[in-house]
Structures are given as C-alpha cells and as structure tokens.
Backbone atoms as SQL, in Angstrom:
CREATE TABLE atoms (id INTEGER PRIMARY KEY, chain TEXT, resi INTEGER, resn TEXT, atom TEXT, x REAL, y REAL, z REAL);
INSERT INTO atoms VALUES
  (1, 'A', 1, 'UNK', 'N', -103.087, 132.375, -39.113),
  (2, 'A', 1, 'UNK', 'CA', -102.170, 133.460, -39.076),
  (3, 'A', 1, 'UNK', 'C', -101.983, 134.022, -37.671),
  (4, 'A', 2, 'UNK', 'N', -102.740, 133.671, -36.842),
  (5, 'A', 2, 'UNK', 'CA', -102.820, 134.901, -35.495),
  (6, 'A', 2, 'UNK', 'C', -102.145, 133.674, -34.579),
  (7, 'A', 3, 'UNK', 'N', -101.574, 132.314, -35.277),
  (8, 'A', 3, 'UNK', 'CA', -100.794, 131.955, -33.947),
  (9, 'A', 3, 'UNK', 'C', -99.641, 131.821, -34.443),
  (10, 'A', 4, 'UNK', 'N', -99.246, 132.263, -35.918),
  (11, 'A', 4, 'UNK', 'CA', -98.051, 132.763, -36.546),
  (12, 'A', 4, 'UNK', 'C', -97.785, 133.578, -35.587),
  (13, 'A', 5, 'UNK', 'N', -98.777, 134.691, -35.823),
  (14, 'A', 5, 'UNK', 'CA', -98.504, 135.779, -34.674),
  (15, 'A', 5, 'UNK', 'C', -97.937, 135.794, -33.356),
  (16, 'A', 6, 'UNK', 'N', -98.706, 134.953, -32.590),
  (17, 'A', 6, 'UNK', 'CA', -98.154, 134.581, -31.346),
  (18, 'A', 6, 'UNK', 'C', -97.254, 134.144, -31.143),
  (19, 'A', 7, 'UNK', 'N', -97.123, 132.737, -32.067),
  (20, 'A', 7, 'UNK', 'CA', -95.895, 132.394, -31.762),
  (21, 'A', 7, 'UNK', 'C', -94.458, 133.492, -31.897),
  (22, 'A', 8, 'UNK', 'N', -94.708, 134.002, -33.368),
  (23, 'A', 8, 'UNK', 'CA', -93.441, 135.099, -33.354),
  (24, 'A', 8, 'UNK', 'C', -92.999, 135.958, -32.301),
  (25, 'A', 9, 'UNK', 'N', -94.286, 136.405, -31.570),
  (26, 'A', 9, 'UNK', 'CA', -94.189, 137.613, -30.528),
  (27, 'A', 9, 'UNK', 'C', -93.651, 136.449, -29.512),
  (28, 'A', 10, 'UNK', 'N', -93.982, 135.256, -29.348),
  (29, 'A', 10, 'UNK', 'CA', -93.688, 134.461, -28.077),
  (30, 'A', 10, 'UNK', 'C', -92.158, 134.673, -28.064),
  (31, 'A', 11, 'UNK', 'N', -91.490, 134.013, -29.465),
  (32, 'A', 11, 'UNK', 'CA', -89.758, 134.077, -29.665),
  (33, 'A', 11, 'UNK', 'C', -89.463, 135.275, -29.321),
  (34, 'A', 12, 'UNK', 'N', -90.070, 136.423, -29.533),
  (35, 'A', 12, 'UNK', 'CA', -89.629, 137.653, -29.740),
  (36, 'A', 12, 'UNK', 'C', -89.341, 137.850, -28.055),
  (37, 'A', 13, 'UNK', 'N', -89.985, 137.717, -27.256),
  (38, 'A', 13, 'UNK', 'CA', -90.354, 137.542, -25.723),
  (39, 'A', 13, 'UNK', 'C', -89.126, 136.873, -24.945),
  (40, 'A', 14, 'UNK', 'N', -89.522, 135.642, -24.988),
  (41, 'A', 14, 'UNK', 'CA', -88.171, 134.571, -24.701),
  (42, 'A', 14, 'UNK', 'C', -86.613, 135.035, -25.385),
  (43, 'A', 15, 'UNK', 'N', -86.379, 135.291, -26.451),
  (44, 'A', 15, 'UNK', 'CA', -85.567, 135.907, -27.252),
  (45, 'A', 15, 'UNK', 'C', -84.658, 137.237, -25.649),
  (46, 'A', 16, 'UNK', 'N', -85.951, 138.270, -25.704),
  (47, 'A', 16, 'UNK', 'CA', -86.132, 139.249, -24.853),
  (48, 'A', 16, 'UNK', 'C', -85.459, 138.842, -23.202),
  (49, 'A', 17, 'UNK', 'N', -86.347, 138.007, -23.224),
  (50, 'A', 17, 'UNK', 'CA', -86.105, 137.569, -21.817),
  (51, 'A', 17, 'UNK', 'C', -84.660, 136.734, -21.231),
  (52, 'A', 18, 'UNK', 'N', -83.634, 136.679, -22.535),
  (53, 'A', 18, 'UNK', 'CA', -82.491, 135.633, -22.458),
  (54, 'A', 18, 'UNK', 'C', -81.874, 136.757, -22.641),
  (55, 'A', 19, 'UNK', 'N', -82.025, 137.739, -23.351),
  (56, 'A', 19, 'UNK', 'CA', -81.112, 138.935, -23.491),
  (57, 'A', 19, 'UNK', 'C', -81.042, 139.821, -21.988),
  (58, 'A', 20, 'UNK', 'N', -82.123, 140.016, -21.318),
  (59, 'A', 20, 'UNK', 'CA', -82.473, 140.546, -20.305),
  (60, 'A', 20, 'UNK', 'C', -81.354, 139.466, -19.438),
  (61, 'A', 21, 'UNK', 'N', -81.936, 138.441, -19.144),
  (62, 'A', 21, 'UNK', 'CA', -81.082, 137.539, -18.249),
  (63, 'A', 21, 'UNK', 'C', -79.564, 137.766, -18.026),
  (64, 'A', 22, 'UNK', 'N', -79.304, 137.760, -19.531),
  (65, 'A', 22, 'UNK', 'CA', -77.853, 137.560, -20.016),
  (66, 'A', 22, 'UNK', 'C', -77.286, 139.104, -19.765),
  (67, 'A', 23, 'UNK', 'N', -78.260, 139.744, -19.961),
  (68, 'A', 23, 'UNK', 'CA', -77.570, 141.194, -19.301),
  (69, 'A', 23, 'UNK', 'C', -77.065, 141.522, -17.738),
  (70, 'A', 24, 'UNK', 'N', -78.127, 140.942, -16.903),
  (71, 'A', 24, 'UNK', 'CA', -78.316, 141.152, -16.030),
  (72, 'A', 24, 'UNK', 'C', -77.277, 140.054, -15.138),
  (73, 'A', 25, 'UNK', 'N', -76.534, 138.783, -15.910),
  (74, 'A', 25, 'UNK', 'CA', -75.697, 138.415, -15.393),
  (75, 'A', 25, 'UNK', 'C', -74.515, 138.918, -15.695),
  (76, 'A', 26, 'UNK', 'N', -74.128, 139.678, -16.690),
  (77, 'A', 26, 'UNK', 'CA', -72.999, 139.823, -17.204),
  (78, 'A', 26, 'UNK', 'C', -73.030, 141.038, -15.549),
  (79, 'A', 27, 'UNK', 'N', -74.345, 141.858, -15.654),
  (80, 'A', 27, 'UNK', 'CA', -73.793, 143.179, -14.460),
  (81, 'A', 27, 'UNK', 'C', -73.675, 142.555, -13.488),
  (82, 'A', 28, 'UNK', 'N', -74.105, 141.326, -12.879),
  (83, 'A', 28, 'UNK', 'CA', -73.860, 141.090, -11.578),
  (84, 'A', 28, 'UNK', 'C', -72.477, 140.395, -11.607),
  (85, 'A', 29, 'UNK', 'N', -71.767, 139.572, -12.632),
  (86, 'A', 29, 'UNK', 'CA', -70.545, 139.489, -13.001),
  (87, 'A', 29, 'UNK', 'C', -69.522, 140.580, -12.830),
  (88, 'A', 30, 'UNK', 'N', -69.545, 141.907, -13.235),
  (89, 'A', 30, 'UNK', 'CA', -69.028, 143.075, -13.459),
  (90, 'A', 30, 'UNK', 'C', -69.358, 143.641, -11.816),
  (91, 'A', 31, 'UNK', 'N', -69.920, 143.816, -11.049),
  (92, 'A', 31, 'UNK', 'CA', -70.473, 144.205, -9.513),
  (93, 'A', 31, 'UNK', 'C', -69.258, 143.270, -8.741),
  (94, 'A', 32, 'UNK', 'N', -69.350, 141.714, -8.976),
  (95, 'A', 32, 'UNK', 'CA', -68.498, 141.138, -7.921),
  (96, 'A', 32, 'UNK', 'C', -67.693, 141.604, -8.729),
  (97, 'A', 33, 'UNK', 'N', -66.969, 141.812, -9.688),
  (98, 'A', 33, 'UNK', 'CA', -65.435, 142.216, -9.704),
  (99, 'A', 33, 'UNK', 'C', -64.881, 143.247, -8.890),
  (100, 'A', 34, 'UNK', 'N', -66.084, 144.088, -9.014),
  (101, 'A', 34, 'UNK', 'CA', -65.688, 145.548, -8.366),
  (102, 'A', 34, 'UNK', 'C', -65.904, 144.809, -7.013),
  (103, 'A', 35, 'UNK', 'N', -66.549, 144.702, -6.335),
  (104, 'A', 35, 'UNK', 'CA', -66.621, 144.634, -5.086),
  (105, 'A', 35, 'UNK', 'C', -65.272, 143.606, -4.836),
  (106, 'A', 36, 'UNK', 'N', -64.370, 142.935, -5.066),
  (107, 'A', 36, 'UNK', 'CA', -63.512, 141.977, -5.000),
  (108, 'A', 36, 'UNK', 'C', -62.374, 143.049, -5.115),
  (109, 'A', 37, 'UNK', 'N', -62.244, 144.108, -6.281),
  (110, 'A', 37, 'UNK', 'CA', -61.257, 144.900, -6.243),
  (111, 'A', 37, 'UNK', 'C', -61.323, 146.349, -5.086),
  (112, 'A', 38, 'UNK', 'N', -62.370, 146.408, -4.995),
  (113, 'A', 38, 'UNK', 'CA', -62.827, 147.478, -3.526),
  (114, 'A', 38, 'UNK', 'C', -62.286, 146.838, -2.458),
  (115, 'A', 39, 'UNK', 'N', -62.489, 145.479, -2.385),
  (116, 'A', 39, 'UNK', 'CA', -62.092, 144.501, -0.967),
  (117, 'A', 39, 'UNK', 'C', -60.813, 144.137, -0.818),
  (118, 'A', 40, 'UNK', 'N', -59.941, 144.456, -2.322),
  (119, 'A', 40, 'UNK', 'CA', -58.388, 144.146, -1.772),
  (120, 'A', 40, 'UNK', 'C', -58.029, 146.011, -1.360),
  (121, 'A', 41, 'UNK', 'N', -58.499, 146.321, -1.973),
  (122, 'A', 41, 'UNK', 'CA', -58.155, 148.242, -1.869),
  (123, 'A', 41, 'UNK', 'C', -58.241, 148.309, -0.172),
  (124, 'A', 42, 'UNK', 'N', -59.132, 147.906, -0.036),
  (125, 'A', 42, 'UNK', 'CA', -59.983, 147.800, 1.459),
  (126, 'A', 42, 'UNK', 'C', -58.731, 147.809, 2.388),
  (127, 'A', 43, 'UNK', 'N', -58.490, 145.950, 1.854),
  (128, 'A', 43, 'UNK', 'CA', -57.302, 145.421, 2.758),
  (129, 'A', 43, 'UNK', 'C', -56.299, 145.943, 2.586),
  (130, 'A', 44, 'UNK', 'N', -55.488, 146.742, 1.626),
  (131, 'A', 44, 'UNK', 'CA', -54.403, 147.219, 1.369),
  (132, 'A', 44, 'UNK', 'C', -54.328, 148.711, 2.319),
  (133, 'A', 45, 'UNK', 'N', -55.409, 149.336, 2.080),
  (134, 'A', 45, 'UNK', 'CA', -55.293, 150.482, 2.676),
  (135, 'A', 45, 'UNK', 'C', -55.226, 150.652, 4.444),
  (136, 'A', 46, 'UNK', 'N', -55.817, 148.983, 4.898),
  (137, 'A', 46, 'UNK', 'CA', -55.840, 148.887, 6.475),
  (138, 'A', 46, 'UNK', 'C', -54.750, 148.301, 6.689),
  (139, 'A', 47, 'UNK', 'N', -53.876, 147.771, 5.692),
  (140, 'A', 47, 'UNK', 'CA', -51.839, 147.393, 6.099),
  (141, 'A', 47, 'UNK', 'C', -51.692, 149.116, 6.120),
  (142, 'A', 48, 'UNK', 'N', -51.474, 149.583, 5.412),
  (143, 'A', 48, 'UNK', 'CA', -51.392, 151.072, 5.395),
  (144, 'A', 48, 'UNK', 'C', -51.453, 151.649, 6.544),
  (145, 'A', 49, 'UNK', 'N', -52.505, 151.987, 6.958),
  (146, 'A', 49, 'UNK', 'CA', -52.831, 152.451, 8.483),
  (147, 'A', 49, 'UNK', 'C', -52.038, 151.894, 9.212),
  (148, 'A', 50, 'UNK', 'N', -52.060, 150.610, 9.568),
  (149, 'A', 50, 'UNK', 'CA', -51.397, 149.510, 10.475),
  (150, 'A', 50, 'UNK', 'C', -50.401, 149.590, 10.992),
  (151, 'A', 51, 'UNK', 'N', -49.205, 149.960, 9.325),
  (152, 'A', 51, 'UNK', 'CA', -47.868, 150.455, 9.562),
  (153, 'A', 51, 'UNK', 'C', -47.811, 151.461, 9.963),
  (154, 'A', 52, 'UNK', 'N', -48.437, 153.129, 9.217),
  (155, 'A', 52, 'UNK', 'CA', -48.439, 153.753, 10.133),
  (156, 'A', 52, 'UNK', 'C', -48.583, 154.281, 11.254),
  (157, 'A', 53, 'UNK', 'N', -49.802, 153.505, 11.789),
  (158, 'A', 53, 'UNK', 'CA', -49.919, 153.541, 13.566),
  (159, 'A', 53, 'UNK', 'C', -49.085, 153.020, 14.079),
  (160, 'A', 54, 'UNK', 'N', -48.103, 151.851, 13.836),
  (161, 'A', 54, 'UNK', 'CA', -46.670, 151.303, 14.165),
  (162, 'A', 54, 'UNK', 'C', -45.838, 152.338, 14.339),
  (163, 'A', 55, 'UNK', 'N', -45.744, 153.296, 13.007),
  (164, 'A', 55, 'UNK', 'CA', -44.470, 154.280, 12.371),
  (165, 'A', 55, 'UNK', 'C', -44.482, 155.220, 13.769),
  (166, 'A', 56, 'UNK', 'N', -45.903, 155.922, 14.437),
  (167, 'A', 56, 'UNK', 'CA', -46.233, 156.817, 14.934),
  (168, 'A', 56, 'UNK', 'C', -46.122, 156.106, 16.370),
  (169, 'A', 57, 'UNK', 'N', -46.288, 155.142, 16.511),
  (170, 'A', 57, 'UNK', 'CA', -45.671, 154.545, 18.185),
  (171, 'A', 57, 'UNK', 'C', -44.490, 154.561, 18.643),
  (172, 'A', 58, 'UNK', 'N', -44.060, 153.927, 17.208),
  (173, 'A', 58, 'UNK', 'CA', -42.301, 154.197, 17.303),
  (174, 'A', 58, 'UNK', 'C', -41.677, 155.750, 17.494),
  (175, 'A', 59, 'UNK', 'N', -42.476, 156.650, 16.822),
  (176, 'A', 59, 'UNK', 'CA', -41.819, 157.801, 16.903),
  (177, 'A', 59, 'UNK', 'C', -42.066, 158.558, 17.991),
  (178, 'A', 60, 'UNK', 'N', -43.427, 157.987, 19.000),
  (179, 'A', 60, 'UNK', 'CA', -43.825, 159.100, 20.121),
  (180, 'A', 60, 'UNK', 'C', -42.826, 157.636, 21.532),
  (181, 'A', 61, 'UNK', 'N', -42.538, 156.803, 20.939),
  (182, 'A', 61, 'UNK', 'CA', -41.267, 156.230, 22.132),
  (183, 'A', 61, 'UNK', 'C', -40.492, 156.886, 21.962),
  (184, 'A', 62, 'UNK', 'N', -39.910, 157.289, 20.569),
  (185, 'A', 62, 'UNK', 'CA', -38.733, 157.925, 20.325),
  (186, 'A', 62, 'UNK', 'C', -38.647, 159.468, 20.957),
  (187, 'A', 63, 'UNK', 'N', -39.536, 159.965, 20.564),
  (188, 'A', 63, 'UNK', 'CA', -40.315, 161.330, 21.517),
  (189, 'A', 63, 'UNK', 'C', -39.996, 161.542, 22.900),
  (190, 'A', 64, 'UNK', 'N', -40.448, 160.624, 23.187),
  (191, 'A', 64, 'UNK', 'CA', -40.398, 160.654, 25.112),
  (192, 'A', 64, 'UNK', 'C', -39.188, 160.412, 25.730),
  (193, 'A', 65, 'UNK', 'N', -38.446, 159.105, 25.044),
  (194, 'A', 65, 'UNK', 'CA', -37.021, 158.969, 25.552),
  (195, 'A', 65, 'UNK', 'C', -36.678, 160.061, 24.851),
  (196, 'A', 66, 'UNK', 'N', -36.862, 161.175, 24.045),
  (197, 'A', 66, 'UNK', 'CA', -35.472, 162.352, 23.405),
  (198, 'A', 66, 'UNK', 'C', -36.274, 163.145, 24.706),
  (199, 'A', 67, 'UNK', 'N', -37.395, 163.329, 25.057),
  (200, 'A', 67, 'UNK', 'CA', -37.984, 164.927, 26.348),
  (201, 'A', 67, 'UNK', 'C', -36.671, 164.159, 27.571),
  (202, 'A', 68, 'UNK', 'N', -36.931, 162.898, 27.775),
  (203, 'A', 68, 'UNK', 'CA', -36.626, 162.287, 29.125),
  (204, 'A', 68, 'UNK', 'C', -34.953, 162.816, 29.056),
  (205, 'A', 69, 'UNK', 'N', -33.972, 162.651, 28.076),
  (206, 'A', 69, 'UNK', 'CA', -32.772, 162.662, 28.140),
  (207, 'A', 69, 'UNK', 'C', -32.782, 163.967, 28.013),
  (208, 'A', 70, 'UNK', 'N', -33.609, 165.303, 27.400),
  (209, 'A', 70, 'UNK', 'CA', -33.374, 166.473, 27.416),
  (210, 'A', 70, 'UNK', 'C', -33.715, 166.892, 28.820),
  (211, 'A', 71, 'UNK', 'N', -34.363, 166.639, 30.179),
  (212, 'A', 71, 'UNK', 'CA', -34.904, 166.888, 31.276),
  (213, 'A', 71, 'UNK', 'C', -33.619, 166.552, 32.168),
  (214, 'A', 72, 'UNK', 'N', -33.221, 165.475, 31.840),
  (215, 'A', 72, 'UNK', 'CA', -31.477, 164.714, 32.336),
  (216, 'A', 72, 'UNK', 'C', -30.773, 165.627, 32.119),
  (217, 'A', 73, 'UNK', 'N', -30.445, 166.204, 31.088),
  (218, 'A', 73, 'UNK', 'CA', -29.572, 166.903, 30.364),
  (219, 'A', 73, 'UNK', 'C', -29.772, 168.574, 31.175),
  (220, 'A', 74, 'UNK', 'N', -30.785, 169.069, 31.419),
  (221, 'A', 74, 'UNK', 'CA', -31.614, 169.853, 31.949),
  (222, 'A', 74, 'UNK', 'C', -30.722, 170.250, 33.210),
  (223, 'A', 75, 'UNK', 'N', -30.908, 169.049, 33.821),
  (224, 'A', 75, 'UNK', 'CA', -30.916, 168.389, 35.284),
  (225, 'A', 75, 'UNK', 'C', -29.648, 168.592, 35.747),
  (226, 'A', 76, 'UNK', 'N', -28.445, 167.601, 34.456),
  (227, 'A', 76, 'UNK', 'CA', -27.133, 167.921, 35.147),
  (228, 'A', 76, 'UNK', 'C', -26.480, 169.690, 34.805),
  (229, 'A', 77, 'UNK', 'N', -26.921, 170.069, 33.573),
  (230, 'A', 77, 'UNK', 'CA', -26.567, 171.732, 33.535),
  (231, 'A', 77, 'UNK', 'C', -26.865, 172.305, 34.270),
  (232, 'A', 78, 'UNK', 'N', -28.170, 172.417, 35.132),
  (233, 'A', 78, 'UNK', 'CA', -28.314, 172.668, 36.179),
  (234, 'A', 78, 'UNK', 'C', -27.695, 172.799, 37.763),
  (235, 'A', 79, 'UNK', 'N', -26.939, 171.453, 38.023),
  (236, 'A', 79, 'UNK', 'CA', -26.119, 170.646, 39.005),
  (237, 'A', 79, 'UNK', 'C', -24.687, 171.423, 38.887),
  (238, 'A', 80, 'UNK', 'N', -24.421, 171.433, 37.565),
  (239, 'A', 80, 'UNK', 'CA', -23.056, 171.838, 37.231),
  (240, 'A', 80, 'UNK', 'C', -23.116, 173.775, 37.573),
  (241, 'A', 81, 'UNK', 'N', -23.702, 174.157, 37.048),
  (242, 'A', 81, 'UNK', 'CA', -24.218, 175.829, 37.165),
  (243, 'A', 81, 'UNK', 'C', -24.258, 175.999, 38.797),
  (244, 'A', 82, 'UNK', 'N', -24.974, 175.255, 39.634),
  (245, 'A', 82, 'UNK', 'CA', -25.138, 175.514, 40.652),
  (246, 'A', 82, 'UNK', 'C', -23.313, 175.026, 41.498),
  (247, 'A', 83, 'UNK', 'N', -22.889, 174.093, 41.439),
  (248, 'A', 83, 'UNK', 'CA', -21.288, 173.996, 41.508),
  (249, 'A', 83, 'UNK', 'C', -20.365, 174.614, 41.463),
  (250, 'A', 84, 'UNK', 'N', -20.226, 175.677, 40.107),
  (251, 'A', 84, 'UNK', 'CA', -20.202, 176.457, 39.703),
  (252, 'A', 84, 'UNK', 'C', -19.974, 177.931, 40.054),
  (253, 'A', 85, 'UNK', 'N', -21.379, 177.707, 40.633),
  (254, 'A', 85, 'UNK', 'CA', -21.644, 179.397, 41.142),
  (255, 'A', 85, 'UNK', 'C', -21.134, 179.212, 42.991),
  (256, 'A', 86, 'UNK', 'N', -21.150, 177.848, 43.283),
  (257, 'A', 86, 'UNK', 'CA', -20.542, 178.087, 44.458),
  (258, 'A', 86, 'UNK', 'C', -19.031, 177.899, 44.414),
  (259, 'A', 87, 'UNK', 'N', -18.480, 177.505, 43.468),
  (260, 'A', 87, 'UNK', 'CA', -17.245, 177.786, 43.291),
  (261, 'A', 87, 'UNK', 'C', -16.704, 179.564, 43.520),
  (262, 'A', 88, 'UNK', 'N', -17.483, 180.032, 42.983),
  (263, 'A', 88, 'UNK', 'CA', -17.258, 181.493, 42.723),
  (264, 'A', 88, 'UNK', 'C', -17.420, 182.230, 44.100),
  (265, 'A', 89, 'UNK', 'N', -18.361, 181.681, 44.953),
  (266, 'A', 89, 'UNK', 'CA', -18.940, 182.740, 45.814),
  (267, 'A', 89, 'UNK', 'C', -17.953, 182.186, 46.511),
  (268, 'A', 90, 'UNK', 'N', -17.099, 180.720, 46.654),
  (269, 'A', 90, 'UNK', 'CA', -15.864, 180.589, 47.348),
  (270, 'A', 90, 'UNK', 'C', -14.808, 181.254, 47.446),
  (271, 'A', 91, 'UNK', 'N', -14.613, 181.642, 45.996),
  (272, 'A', 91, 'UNK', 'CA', -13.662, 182.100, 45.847),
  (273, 'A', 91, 'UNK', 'C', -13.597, 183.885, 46.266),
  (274, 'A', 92, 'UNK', 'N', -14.623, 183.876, 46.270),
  (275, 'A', 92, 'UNK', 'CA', -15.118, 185.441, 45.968),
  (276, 'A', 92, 'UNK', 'C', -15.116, 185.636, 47.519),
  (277, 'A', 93, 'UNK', 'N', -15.700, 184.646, 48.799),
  (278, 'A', 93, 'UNK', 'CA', -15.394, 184.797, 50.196),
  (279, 'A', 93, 'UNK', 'C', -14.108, 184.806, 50.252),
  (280, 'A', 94, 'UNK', 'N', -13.238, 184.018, 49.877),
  (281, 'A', 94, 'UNK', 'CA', -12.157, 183.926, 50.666),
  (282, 'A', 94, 'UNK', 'C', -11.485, 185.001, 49.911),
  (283, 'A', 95, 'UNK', 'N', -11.178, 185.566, 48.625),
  (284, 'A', 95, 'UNK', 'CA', -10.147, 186.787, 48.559),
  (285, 'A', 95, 'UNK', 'C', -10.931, 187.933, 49.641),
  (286, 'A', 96, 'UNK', 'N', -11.897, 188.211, 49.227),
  (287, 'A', 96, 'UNK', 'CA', -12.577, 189.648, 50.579),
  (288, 'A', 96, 'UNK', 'C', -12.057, 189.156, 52.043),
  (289, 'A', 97, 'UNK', 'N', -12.590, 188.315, 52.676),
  (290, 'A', 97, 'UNK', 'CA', -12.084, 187.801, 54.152),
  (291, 'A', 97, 'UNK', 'C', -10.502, 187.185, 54.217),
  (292, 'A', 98, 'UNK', 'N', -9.808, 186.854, 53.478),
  (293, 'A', 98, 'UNK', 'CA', -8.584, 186.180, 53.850),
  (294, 'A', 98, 'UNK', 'C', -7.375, 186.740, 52.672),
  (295, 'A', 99, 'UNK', 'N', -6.619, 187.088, 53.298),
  (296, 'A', 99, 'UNK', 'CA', -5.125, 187.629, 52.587),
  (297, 'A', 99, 'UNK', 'C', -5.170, 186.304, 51.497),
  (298, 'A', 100, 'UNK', 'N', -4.671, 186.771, 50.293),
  (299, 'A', 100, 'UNK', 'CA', -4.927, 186.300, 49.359),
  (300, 'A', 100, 'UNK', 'C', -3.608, 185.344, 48.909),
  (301, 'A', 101, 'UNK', 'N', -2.743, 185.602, 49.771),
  (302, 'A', 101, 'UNK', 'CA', -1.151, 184.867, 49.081),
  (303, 'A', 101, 'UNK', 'C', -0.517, 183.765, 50.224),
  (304, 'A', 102, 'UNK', 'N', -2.097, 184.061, 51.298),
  (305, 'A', 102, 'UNK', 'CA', -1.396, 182.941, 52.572),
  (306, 'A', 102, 'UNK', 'C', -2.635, 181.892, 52.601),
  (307, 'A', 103, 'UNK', 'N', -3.749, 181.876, 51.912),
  (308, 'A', 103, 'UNK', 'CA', -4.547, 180.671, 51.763),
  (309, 'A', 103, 'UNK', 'C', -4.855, 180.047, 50.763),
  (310, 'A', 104, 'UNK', 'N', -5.115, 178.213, 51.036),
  (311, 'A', 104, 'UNK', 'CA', -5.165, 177.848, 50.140),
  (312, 'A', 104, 'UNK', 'C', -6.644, 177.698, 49.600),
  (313, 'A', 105, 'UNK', 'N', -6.793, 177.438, 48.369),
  (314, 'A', 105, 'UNK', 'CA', -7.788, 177.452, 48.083),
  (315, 'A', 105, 'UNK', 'C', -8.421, 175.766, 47.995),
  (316, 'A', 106, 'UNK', 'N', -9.895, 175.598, 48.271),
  (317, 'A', 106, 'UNK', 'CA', -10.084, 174.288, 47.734),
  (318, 'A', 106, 'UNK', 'C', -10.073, 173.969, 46.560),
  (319, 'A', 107, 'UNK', 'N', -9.891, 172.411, 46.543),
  (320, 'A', 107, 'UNK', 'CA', -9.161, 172.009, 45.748),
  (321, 'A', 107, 'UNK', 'C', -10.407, 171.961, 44.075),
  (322, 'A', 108, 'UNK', 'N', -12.065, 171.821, 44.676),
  (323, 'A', 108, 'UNK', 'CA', -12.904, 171.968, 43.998),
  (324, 'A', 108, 'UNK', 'C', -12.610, 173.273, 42.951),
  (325, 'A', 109, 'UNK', 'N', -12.669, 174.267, 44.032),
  (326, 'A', 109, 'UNK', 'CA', -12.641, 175.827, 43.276),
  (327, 'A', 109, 'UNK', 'C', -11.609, 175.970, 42.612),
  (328, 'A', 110, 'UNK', 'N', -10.167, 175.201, 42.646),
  (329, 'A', 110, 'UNK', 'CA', -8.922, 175.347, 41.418),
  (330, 'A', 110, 'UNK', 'C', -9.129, 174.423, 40.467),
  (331, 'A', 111, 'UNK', 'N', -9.693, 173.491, 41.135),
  (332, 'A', 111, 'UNK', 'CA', -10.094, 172.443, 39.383),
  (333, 'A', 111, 'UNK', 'C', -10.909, 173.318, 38.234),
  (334, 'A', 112, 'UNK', 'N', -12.036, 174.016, 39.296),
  (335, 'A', 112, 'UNK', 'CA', -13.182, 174.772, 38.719),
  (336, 'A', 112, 'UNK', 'C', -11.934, 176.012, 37.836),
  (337, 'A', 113, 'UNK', 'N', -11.081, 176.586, 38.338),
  (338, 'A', 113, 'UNK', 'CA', -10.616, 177.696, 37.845),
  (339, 'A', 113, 'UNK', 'C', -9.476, 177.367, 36.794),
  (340, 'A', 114, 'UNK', 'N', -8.965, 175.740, 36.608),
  (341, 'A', 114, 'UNK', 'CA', -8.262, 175.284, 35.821),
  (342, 'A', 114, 'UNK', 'C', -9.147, 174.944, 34.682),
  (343, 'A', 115, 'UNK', 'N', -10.313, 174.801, 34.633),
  (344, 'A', 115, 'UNK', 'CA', -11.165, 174.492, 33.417),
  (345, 'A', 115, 'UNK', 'C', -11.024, 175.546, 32.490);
C-alpha cells in the first residue's frame, strides 16, 4: 500500500509540475506579446516625435524668414519716413526763405506732394 502511496503522490507531483510548467509558459508567452506590442508603441511613438521635430524646424525656418522680412519691411518704412520728412523740411525751407510763386520746387518734393 505505501508505494500505492507514492506512486499516487509521485503523479500527483509530475501532474503538478506540467501544470506549473504549462503555466509558466503560457506567462512567458503572454510577456513576449506585451513586450512586442510595447515595441511597436515604442516605434510608433518615435515616428511621432520625428515628424514633429520636422513640423517644428519647418516652422522656426518659417519663423526667421517672417522676423527677417519684418526687419526689411522695418528697414524700408524707415527709408521712406526719413525721405519723407526731408521732403517736408524742403519744402518747409524753401516757402520761409524763397518767394513762393517764383521757385521751383524739386521734383522729389512734388512727386512726394502728388502722393
């Protein structure tokens, strides 16, 4: 009877030990999945970045050429204002210093006063 015994407890063991196994492959089965679906997430999320560090290069070129053409832009309002104001102080010398119906004026300062 006592190697009835044994033997039963032996199956019972081995039995044990195939269930254990079989568990323990099914989780390491279930682990690489995840880690396989973590690893495309992975890769998906570093296209992600990728493009947007692209998106954000493109937009600080776009950035710099819009400061550069606003500094241009700057530059000639500037040019023109200063033109401008000497148009005026032309005009503004010659009526005080010169009879006003016997000189001519340049031709800058009447374009300026035809605008």
């Amino acid at each position: 009877m006592p190697t009835r015994f044994v033997e039963t407890v032996k199956n019972y063991l081995i039995g044990a030990l195939v269930l254990i196994v079989l568990g323990l492959w099914i989780w390491s089965r279930y682990q690489h999945s995840n880690i396989i679906d973590l690893r495309a997430e992975n890769q998906t999320q570093a296209q992600t970045i990728k493009q947007q560090e692209e998106a954000n290069q493109a937009l600080n070129v776009a950035l710099q050429q819009e400061r550069e053409a606003v500094i241009e832009q700057q530059q000639r309002n500037e040019e023109i204002e200063r033109v401008a104001l000497e148009n005026v102080e032309s005009v503004k010398t010659i009526i005080k210093t010169q009879p006003c119906y016997r000189t001519k004026l340049p031709q800058s300062a009447l374009e300026r006063l035809y605008k």
